[in-house]
C-alpha positions in Angstrom: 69.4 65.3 84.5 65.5 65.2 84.8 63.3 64.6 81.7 60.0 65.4 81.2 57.2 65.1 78.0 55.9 68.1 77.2 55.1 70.0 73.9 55.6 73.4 72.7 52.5 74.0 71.0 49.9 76.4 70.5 47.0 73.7 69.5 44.2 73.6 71.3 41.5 70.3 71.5 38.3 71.5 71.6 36.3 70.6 74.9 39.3 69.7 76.8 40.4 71.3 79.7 43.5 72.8 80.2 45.0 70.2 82.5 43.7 67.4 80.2 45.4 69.2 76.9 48.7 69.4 79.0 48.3 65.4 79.9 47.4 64.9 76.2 50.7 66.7 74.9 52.7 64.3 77.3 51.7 61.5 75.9 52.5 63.0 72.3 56.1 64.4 72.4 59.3 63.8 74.2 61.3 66.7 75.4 63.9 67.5 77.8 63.2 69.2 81.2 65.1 72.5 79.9 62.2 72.6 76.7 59.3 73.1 78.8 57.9 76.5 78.1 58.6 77.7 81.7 57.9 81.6 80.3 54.6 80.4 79.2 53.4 78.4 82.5 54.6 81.4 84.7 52.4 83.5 82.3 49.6 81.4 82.6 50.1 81.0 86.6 50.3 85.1 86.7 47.2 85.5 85.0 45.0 83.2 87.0 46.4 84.1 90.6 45.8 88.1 89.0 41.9 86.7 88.1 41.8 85.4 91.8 42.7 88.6 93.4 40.6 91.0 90.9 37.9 88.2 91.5 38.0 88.4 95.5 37.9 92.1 95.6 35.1 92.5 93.4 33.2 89.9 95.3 32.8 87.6 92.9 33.1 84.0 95.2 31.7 81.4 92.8 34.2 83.0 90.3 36.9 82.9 92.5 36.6 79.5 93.5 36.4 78.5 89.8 39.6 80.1 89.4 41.1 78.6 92.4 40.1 75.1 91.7 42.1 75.5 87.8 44.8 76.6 89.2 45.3 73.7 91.7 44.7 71.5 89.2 46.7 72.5 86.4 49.3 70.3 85.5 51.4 72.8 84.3 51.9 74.7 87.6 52.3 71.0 89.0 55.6 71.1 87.1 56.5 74.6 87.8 55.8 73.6 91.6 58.3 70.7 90.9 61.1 72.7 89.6 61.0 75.2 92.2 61.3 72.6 94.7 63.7 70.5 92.7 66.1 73.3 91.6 66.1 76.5 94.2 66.2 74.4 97.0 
């Protein structure tokens, strides 16, 4: 079965980025591939591809691109995009 680190925590570091907290957290805790808080990086993924479209009709490009650019390179929708691919296919 596939492992992965991740933590199930609600701490945030202050000026650290999202992506940087989730590499942080691996590095702190060991937990199986079935702990990751899949619920919580759906949520998370949701929310930013809502700001994107709210964003893009209002007009707001700079903002939009902001949002874009976080969502890439968040490492938690780097797993998600890794289970997807490793488990419905």
């Amino acid at each position: 079965m596939l492992t992965y680190k991740a933590e199930v925590s609600n701490v945030r570091l202050k000026g650290l980025s999202s992506s940087l907290l989730w590499h942080k957290m691996i590095i702190k805790y060991n937990k199986d591939w079935k702990e990751i808080p899949w619920k919580e990086i759906h949520l998370k993924l949701y929310n930013l591809q809502y700001k994107i479209y709210r964003y893009t009709k209002e007009n707001k490009i700079n903002l939009m691109r902001k949002i874009q650019r976080k969502l890439v390179n968040e490492f938690g929708n780097k797993l998600l995009a890794v289970r997807m691919v490793s488990q419905d296919n």
